[in-house]
C-alpha positions in Angstrom: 18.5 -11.8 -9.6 16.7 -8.3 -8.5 18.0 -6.4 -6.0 16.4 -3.4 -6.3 16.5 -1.7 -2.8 18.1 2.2 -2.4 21.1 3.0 -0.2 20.2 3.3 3.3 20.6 7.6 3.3 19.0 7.7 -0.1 16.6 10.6 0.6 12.7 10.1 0.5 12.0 11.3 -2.3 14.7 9.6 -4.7 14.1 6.2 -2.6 10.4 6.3 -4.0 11.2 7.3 -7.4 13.4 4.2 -7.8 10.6 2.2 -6.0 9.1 3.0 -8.9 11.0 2.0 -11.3 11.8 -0.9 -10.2 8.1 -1.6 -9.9 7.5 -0.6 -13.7 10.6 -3.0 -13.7 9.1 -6.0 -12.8 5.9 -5.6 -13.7 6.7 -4.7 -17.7 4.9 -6.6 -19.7 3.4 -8.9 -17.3 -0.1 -9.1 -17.5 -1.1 -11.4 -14.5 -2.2 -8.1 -12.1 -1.9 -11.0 -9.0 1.8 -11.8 -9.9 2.6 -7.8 -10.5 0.7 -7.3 -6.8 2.9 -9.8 -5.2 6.0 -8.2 -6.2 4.8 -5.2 -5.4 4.3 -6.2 -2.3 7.8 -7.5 -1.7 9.0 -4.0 -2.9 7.6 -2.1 -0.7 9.2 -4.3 2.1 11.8 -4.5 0.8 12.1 -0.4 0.6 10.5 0.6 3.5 11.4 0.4 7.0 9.4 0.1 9.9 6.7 -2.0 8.5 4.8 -4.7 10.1 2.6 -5.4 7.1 2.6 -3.9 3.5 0.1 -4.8 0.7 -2.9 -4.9 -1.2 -6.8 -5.3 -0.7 -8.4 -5.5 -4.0 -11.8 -4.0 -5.0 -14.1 -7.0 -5.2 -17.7 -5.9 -5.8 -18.6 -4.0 -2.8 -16.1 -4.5 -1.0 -12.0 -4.8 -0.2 -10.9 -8.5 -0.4 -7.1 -9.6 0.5 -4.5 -9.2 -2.3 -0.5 -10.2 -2.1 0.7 -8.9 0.6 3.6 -9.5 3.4 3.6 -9.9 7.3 1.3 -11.5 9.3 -2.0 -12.5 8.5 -4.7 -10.2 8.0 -8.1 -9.7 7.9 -9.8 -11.1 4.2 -12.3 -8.7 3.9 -13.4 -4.9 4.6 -16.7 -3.8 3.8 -16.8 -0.1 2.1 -16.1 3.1 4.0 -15.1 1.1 7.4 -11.5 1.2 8.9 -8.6 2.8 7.1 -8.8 0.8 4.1 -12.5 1.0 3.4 -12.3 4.8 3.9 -9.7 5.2 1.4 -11.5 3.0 -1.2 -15.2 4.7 -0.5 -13.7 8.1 -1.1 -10.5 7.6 -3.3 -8.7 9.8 -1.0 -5.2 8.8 0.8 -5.5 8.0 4.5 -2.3 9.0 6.5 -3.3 7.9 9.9 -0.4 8.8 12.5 -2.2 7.1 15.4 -4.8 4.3 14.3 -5.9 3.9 17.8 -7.6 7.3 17.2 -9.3 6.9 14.0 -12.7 6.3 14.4 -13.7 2.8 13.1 -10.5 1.5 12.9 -10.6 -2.3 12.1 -7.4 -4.1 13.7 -6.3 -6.9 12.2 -3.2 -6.8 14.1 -2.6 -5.0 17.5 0.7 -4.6 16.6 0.0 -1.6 14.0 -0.1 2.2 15.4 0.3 4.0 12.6 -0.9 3.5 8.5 -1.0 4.6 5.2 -3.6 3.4 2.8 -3.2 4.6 -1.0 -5.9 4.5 -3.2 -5.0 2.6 -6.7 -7.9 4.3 -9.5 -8.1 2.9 -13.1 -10.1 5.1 -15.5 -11.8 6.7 -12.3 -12.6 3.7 -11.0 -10.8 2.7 -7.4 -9.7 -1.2 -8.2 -7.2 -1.9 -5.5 -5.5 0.4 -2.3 -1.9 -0.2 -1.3 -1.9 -0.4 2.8 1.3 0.2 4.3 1.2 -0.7 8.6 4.0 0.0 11.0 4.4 -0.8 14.8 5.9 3.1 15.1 3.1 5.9 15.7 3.4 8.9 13.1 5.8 6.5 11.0 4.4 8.3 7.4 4.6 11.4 6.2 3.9 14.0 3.4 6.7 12.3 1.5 5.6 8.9 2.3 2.1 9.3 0.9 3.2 11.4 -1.9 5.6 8.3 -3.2 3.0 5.5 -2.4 0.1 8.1 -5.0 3.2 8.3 -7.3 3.4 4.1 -7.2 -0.4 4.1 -7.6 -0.6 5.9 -10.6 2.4 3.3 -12.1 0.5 0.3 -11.9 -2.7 1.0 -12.2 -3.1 -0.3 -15.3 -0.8 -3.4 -14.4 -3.3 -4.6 -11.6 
């Protein structure tokens, strides 16, 4: 049984450094990088508050396709450099967007989300994967936020 999730007043910082642990955890030695997304996936809702959707869109030639993920359904593919996720993935930067309604391009695969945080995951230089973290709350991430979800990126890299 795996119950990994931190105390409720566990500060920021701490919470993501056992998020991931517990993602190098479950993924050790696991080579399938669908089955180590998946649970991923379940972390992150598992850890986070305040999320309507938390996942994966996976780099599939030229362009994001949908990975594990939960919530509600979601759009199955985002061409390169368009919405949040494609602008993360074209320029392998993080994208913390407090309000999404005011990001130009923004593709919304469910009117629900206000605010997002898309993490780039990049594998010898190569951007393979971003981890995209939706919440009905605007301005729900911060600093801390996207600094934990880069620190998760850079864990499983090579395990996706």
């Amino acid at each position: 049984m795996f119950d990994f999730r931190p105390a409720a007043d566990t500060p920021k910082p701490e919470a993501y450094r056992q998020l991931v642990d517990a993602a190098e955890a479950l993924t050790a030695g696991e080579p399938d990088g669908v089955a180590n997304m998946a649970n991923m996936a379940a972390l992150l809702w598992d850890f986070l508050p305040d999320l309507n959707w938390a996942g994966f869109y996976r780099v599939v030639e030229d362009e994001l396709v949908l990975g594990p993920f939960m919530g509600r359904p979601a759009c199955i593919r985002i061409p390169m450099g368009q919405g949040v996720c494609g602008t993360a993935a074209k320029d392998a930067a993080t994208q913390l967007v407090e309000d999404v309604h005011a990001f130009p391009g923004h593709i919304a695969c469910d009117a629900v989300t206000s605010s997002e945080l898309v993490v780039p995951v990049v594998r010898d230089g190569t951007v393979i994967a971003v981890i995209d973290l939706d919440s009905p709350a605007k301005a729900r991430f911060d600093a801390e936020d996207a600094a934990g979800i880069e620190s998760l990126a850079a864990a499983i890299a090579k395990r996706i």
